[in-house]
GULOKOL-92236 format. One record per residue (C-alpha): residue number from 1; residue in one letter; chain; z, x negated, y negated. Coordinates in nm, 3 decimals. Layout:
% GULOKOL-92236
{mise->NUM; drenvex->a; marvex->A; up->Z; east->X; north->Y}
...
END
This chain:
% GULOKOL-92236
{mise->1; drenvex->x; marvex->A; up->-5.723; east->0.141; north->0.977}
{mise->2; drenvex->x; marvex->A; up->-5.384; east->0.092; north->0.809}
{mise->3; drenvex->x; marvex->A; up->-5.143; east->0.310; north->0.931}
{mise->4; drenvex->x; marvex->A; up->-5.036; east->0.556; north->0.525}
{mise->5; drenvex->x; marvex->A; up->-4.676; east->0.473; north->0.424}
{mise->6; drenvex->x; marvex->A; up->-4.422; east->0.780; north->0.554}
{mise->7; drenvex->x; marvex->A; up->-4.348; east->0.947; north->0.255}
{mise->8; drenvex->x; marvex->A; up->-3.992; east->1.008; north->0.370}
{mise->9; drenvex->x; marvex->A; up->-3.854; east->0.663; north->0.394}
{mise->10; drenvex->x; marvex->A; up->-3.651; east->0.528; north->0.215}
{mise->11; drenvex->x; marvex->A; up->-3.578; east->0.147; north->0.096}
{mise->12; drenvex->x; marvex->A; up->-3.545; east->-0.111; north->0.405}
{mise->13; drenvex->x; marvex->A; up->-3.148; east->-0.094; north->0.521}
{mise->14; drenvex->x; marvex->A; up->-3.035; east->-0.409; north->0.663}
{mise->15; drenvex->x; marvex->A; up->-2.924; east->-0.430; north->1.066}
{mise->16; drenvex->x; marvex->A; up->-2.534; east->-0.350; north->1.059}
{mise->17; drenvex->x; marvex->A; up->-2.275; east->-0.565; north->1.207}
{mise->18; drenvex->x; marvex->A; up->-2.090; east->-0.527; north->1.495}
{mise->19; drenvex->x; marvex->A; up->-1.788; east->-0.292; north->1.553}
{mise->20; drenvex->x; marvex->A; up->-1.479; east->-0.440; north->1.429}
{mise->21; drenvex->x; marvex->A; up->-1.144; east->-0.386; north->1.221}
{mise->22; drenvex->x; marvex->A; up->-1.178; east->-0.412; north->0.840}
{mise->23; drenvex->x; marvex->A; up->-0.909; east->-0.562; north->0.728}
{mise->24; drenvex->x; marvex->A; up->-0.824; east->-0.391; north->0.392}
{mise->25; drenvex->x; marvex->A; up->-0.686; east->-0.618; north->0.148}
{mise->26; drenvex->x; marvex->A; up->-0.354; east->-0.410; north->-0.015}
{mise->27; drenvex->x; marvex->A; up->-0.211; east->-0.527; north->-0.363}
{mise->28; drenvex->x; marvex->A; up->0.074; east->-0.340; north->-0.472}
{mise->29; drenvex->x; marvex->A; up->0.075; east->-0.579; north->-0.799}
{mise->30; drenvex->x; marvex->A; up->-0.129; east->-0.597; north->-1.113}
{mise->31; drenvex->x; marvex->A; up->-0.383; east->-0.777; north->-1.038}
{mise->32; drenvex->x; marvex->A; up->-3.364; east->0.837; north->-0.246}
{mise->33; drenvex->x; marvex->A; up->-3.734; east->1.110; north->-0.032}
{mise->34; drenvex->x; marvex->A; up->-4.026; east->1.336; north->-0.064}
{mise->35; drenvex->x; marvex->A; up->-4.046; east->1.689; north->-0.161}
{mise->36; drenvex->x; marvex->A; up->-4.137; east->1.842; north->0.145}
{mise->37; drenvex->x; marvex->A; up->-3.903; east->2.078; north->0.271}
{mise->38; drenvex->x; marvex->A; up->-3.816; east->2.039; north->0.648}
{mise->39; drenvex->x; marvex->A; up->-3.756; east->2.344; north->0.830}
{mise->40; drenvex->x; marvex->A; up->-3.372; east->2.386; north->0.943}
{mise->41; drenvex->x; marvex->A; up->-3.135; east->2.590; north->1.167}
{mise->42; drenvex->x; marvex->A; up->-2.784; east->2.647; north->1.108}
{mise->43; drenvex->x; marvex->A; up->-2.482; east->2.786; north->1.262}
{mise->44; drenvex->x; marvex->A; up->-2.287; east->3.028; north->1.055}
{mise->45; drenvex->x; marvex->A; up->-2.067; east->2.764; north->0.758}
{mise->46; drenvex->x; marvex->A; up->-1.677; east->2.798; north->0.699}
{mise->47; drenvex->x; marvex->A; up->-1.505; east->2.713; north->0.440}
{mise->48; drenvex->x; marvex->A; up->-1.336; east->2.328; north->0.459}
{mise->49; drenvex->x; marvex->A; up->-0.995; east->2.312; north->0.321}
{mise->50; drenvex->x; marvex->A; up->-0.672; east->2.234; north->0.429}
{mise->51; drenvex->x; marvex->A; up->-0.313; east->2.279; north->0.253}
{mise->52; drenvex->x; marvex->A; up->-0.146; east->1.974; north->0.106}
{mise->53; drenvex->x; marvex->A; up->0.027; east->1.752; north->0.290}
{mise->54; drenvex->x; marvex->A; up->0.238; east->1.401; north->0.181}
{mise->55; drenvex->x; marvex->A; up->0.160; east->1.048; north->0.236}
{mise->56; drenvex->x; marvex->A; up->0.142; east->0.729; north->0.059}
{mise->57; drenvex->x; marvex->A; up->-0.136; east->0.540; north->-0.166}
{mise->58; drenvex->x; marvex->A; up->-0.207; east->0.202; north->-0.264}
{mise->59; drenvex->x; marvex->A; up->-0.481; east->-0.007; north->-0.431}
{mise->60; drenvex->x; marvex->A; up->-0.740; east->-0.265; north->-0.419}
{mise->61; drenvex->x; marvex->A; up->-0.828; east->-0.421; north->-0.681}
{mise->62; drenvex->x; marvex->A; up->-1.180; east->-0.358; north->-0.757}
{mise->63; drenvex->x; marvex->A; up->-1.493; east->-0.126; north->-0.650}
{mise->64; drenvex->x; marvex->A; up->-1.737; east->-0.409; north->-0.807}
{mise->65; drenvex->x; marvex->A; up->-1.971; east->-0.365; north->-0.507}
{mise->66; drenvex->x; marvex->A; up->-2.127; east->-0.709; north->-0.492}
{mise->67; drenvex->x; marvex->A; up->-2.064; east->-0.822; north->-0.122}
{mise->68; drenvex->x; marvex->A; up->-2.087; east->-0.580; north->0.145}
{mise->69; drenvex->x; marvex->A; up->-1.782; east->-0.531; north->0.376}
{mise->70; drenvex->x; marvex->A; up->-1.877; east->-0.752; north->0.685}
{mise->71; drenvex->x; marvex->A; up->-1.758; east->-0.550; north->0.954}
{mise->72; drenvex->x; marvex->A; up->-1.705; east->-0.197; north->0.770}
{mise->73; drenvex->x; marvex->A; up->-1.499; east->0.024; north->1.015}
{mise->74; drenvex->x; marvex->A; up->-1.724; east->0.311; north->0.958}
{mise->75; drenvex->x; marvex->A; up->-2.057; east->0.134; north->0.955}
{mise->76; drenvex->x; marvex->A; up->-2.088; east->0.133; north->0.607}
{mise->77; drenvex->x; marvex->A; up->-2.151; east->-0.177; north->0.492}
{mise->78; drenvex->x; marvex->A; up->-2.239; east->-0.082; north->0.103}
{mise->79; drenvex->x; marvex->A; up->-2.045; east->0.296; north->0.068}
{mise->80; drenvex->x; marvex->A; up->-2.199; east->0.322; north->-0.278}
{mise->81; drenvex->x; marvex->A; up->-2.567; east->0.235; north->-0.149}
{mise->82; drenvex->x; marvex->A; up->-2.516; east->0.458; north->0.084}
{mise->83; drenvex->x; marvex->A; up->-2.385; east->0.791; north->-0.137}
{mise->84; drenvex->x; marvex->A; up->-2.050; east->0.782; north->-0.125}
{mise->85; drenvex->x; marvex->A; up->-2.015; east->0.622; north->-0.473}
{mise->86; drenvex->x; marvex->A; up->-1.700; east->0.444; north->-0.570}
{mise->87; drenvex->x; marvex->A; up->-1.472; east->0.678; north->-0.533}
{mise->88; drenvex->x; marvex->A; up->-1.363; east->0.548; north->-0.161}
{mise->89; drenvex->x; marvex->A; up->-1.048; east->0.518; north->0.075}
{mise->90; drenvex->x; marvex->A; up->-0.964; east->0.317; north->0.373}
{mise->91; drenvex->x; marvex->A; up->-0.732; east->0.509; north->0.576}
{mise->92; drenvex->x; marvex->A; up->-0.439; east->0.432; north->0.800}
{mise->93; drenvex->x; marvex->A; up->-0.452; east->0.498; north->1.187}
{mise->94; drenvex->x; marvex->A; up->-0.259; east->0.781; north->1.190}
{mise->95; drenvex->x; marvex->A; up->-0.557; east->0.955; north->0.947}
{mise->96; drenvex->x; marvex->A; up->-0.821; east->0.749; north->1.037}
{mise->97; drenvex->x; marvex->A; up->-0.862; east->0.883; north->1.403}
{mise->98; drenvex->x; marvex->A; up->-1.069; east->0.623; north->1.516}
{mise->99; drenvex->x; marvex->A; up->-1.351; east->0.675; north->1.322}
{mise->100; drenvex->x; marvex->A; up->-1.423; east->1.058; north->1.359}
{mise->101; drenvex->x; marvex->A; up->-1.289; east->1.104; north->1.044}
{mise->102; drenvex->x; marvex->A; up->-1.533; east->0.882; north->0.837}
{mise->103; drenvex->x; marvex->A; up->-1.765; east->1.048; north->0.570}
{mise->104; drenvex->x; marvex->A; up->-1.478; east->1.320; north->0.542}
{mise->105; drenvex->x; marvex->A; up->-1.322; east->1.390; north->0.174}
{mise->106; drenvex->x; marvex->A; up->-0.993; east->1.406; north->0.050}
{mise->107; drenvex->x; marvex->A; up->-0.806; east->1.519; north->-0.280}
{mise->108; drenvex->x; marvex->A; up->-0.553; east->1.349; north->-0.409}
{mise->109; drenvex->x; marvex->A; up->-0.225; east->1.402; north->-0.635}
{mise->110; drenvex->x; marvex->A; up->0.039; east->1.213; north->-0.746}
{mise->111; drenvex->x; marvex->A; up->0.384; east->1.372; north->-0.699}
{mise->112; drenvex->x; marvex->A; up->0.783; east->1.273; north->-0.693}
{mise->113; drenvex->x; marvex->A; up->0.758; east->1.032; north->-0.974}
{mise->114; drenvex->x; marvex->A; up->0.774; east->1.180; north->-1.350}
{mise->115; drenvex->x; marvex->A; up->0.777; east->0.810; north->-1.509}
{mise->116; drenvex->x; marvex->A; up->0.439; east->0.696; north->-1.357}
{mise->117; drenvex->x; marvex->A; up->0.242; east->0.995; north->-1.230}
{mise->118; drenvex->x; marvex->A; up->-0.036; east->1.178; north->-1.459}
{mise->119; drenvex->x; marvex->A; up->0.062; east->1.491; north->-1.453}
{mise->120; drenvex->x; marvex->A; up->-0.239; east->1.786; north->-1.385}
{mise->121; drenvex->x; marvex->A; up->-0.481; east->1.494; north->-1.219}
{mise->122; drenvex->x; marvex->A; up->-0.613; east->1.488; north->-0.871}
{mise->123; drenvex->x; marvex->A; up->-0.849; east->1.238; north->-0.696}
{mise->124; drenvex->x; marvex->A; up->-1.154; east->1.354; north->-0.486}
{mise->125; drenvex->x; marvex->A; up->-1.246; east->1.026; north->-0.227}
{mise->126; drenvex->x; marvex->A; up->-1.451; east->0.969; north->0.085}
{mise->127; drenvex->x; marvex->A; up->-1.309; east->0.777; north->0.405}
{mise->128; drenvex->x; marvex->A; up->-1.480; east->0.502; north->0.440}
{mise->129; drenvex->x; marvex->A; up->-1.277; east->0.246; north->0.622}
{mise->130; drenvex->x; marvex->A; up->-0.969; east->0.144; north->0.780}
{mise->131; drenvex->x; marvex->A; up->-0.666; east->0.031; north->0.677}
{mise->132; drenvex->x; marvex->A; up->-0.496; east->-0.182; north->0.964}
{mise->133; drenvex->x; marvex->A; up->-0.148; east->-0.209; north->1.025}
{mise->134; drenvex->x; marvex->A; up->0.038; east->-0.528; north->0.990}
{mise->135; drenvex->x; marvex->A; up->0.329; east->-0.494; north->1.246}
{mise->136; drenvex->x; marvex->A; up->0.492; east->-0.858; north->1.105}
{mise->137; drenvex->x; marvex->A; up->0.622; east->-0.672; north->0.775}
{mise->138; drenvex->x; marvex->A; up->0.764; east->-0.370; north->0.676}
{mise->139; drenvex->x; marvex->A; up->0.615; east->-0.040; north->0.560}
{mise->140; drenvex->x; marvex->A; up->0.750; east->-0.190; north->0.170}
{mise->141; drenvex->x; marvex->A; up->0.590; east->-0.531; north->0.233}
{mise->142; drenvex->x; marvex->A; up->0.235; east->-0.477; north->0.330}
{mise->143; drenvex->x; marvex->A; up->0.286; east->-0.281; north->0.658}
{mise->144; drenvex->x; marvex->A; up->0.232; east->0.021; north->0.452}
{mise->145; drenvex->x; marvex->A; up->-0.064; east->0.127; north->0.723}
{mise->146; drenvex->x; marvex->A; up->0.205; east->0.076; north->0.989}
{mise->147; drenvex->x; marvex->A; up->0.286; east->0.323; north->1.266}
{mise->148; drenvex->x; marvex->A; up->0.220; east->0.663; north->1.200}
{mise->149; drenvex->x; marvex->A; up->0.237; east->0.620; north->0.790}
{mise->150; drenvex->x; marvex->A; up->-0.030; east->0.817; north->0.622}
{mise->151; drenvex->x; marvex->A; up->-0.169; east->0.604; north->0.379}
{mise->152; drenvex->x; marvex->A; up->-0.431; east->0.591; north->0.154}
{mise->153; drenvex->x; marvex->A; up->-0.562; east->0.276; north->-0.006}
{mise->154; drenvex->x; marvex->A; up->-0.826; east->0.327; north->-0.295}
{mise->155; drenvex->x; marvex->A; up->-0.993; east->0.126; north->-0.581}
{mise->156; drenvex->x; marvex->A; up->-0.771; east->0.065; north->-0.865}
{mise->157; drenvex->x; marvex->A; up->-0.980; east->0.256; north->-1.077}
{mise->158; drenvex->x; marvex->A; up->-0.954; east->0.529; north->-0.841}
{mise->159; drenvex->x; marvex->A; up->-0.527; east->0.507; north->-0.835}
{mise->160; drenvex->x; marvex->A; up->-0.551; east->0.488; north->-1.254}
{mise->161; drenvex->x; marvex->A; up->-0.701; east->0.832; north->-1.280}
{mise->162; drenvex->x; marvex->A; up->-0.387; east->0.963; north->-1.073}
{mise->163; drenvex->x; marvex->A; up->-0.105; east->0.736; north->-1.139}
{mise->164; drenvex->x; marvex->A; up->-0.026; east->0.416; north->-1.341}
{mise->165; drenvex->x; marvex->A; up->-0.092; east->0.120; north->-1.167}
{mise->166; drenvex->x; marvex->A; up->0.254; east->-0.039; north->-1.202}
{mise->167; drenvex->x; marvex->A; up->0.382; east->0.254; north->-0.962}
{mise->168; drenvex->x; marvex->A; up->0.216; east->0.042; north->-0.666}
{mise->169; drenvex->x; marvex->A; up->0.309; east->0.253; north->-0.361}
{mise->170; drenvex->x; marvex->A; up->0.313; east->0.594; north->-0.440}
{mise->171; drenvex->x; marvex->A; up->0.402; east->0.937; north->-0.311}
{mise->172; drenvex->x; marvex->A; up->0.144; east->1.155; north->-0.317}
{mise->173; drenvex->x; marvex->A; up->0.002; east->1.449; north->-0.164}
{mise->174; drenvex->x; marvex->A; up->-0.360; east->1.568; north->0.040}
{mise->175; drenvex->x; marvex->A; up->-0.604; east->1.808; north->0.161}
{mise->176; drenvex->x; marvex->A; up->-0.918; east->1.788; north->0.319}
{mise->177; drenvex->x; marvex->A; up->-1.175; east->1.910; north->0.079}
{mise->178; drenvex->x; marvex->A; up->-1.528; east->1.997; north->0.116}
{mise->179; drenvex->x; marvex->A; up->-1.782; east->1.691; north->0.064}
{mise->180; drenvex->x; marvex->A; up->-2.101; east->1.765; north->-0.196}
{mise->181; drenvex->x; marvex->A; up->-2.328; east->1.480; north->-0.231}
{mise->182; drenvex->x; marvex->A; up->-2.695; east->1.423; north->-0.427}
{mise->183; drenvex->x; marvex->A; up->-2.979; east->1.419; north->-0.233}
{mise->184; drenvex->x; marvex->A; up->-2.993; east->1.445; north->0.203}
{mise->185; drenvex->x; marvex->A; up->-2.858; east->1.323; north->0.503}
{mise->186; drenvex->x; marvex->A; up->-2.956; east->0.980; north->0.529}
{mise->187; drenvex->x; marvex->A; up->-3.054; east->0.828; north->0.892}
{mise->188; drenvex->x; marvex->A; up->-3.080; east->0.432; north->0.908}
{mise->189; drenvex->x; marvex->A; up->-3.252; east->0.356; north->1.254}
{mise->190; drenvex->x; marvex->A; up->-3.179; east->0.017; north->1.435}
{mise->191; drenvex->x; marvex->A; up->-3.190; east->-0.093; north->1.762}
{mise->192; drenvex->x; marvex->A; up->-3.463; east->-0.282; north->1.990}
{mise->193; drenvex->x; marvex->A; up->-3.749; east->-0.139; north->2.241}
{mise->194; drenvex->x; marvex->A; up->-3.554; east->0.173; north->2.430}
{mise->195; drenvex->x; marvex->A; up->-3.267; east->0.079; north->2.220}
{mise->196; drenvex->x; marvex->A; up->-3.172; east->0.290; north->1.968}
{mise->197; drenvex->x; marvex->A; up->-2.874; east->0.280; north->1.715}
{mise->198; drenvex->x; marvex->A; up->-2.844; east->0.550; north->1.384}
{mise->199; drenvex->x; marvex->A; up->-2.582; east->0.531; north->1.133}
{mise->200; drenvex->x; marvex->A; up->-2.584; east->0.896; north->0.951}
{mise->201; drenvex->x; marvex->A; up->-2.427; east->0.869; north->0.585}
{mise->202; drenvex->x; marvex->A; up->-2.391; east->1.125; north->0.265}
{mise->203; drenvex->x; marvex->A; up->-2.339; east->1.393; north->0.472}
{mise->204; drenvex->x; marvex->A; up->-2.207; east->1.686; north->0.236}
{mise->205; drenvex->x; marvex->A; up->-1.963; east->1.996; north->0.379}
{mise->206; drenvex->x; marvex->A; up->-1.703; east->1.869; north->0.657}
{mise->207; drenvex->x; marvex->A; up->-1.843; east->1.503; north->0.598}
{mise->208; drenvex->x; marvex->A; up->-1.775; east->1.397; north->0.877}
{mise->209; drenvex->x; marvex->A; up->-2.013; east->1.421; north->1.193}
{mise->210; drenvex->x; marvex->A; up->-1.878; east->1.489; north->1.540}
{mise->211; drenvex->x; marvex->A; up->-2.232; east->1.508; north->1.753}
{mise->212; drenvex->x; marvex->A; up->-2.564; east->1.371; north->1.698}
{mise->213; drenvex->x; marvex->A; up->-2.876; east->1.456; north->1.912}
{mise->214; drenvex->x; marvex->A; up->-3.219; east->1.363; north->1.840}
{mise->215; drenvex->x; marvex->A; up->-3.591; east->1.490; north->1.942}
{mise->216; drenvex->x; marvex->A; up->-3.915; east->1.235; north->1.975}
{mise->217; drenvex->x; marvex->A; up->-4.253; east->1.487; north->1.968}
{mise->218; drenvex->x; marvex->A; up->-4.264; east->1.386; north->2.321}
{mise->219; drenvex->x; marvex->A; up->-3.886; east->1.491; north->2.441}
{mise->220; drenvex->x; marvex->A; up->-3.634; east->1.726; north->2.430}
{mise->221; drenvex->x; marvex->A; up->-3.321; east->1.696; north->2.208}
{mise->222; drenvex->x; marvex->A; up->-3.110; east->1.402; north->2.300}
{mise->223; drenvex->x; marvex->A; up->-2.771; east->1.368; north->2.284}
{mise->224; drenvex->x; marvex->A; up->-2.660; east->0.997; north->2.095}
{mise->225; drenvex->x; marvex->A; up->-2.279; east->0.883; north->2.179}
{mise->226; drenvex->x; marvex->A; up->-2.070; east->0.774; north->1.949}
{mise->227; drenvex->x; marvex->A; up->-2.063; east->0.386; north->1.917}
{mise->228; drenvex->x; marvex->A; up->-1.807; east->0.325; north->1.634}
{mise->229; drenvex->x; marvex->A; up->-1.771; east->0.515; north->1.288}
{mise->230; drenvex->x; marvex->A; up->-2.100; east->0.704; north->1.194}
{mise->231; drenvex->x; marvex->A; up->-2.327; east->0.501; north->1.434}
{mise->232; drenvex->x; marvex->A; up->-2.471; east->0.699; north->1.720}
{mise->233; drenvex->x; marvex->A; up->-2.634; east->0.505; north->1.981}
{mise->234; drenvex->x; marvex->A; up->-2.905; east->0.604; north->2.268}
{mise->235; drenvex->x; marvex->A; up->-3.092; east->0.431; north->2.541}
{mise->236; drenvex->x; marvex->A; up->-3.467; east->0.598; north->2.525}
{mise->237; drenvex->x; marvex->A; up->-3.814; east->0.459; north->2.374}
{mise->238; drenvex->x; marvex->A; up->-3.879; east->0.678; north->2.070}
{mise->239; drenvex->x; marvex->A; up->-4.141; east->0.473; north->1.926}
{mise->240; drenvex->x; marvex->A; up->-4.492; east->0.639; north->1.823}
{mise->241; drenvex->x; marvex->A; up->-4.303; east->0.974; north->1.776}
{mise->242; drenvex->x; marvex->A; up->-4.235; east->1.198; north->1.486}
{mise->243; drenvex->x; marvex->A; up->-3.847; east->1.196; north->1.501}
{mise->244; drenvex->x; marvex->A; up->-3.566; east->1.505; north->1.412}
{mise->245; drenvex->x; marvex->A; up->-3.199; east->1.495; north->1.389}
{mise->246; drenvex->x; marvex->A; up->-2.952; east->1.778; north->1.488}
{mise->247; drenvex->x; marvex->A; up->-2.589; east->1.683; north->1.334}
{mise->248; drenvex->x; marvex->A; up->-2.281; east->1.909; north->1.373}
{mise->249; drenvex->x; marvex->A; up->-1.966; east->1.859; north->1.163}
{mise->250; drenvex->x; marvex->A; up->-1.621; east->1.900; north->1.273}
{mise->251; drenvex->x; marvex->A; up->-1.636; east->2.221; north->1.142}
{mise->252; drenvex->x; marvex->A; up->-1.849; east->2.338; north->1.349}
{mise->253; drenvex->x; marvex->A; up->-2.138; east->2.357; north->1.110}
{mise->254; drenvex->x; marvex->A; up->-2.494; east->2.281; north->1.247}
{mise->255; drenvex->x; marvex->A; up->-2.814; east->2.152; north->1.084}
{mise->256; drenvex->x; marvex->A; up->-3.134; east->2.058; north->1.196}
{mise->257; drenvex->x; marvex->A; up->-3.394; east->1.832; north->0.979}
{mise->258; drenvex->x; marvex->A; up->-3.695; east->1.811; north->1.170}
{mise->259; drenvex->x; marvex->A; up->-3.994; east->1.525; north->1.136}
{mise->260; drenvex->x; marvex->A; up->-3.785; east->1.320; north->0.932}
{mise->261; drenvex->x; marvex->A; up->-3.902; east->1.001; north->1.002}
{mise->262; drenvex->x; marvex->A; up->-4.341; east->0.992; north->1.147}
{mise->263; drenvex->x; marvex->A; up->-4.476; east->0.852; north->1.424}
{mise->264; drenvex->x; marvex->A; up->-4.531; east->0.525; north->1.260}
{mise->265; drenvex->x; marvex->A; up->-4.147; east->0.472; north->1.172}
{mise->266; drenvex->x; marvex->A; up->-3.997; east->0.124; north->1.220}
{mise->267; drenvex->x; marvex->A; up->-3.626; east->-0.013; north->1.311}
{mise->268; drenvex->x; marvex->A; up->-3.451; east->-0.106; north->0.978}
{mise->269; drenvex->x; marvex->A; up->-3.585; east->0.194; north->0.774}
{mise->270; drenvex->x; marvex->A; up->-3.402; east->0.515; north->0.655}
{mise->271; drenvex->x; marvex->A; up->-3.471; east->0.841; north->0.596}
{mise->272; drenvex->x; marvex->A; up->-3.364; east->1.157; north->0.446}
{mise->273; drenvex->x; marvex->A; up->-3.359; east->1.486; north->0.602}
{mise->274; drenvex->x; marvex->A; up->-3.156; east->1.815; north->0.456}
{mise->275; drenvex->x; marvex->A; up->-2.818; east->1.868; north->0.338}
{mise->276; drenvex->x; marvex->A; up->-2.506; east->2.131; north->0.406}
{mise->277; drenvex->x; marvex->A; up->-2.493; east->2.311; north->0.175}
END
């Protein structure tokens, strides 16, 4: 008998590549599951903001997403596939924090610069990468990810709403600010036989996860480590079990989707469980 389809999944998700530095490309010129509602537990939500702070901002020069990033920092190869839209930053290392921070939101404002700011306008972006350093120029001349610089680099279209683009590297200022995303917590499984690899993505609230555990019907809840970015990694066989998640946010938020993916769940699918609110 053929196994039914599991209502939950959701399109096929290509295997990731492997860890590596995205090398963000700075220009300072012109240039879905079902309706079924899975049961959840949570711990008791804070609010997620922060008070402004200063960096710097550049630009890329298009969110046209028709190749995938080939070694995304995060893990996400296709932000906008994967909920995070266009509105997207690569961040420097000082902001970046080795990955913990990815999925996490940021406002930003342009300040210090009457002539080419837009005056009452503020970005909201997700991190979604990083912005490497470049130790062979200076922080004016493409080493503006240098040292401890706190820089954001964003879509053009992103820098227009704030700024005009002839300001190049600007002053501006940011805050953390709470994520809200359509739709759930998406879980794309890879991995091999007792292998197994999950990249969480659109993850409203904090945005960004700091612990992952998940639960076959035949085990307890599992702790996953932290590979790179949002993928989560784990040495156990899984297969032929209904499968939950339990994914905590830096701010100490906790929520627990369970039976997201059935027992007849296969590497290279996702699937959506709940959302923070």
């Amino acid at each position: 008998m053929k196994p039914k389809p599991n209502p939950h999944a959701l399109s096929p998700t290509p295997p990731p590549p492997r860890a590596a530095t995205t090398l963000t490309l700075l220009l300072l010129l012109p240039l879905a599951a079902a309706h079924y509602r899975y049961p959840t537990t949570r711990s008791t939500p804070t609010p997620f903001l922060t008070d402004w702070a200063p960096a710097r901002a550049t630009y890329t020069a298009s969110t046209t997403p028709s190749t995938p990033a080939l070694y995304p920092a995060c893990g996400y190869s296709d932000p906008s596939a994967l909920g995070y839209g266009l509105a997207t930053a690569s961040l420097s290392p000082s902001l970046f924090s080795r990955g913990s921070v990815c999925g996490a939101c940021f406002e930003l404002r342009c300040v210090d610069d009457l002539r080419n700011c837009i005056p009452g306008t503020s970005v909201i972006v997700s991190a979604t990468d990083f912005c490497a350093p470049n130790y062979g120029l200076g922080d004016d001349e493409g080493g503006v990810c240098n040292g401890g610089n706190k820089h954001f680099v964003v879509p053009i279209e992103v820098f227009d709403k704030i700024a005009i683009w002839k300001a190049g590297n600007m002053a501006v200022q940011y805050r953390r600010i709470k994520c809200r995303r359509a739709g759930g917590i998406r879980f794309a499984i890879y991995g091999s036989g007792a292998f197994i690899s999950v990249l969480v993505s659109n993850v409203a609230g904090a945005g960004d996860v700091t612990a992952l555990k998940i639960k076959g019907s035949q085990t307890g809840w599992l702790p996953m480590g932290r590979n790179w970015g949002q993928n989560w990694i784990l040495n156990a066989d899984l297969k032929n079990q209904p499968l939950s998640f339990e994914v905590t946010t830096s701010d100490g938020v906790t929520l627990t989707s369970y039976n997201v993916a059935t027992r007849n769940w296969n590497f290279g699918q996702t699937f959506e469980g709940k959302q923070f609110d």
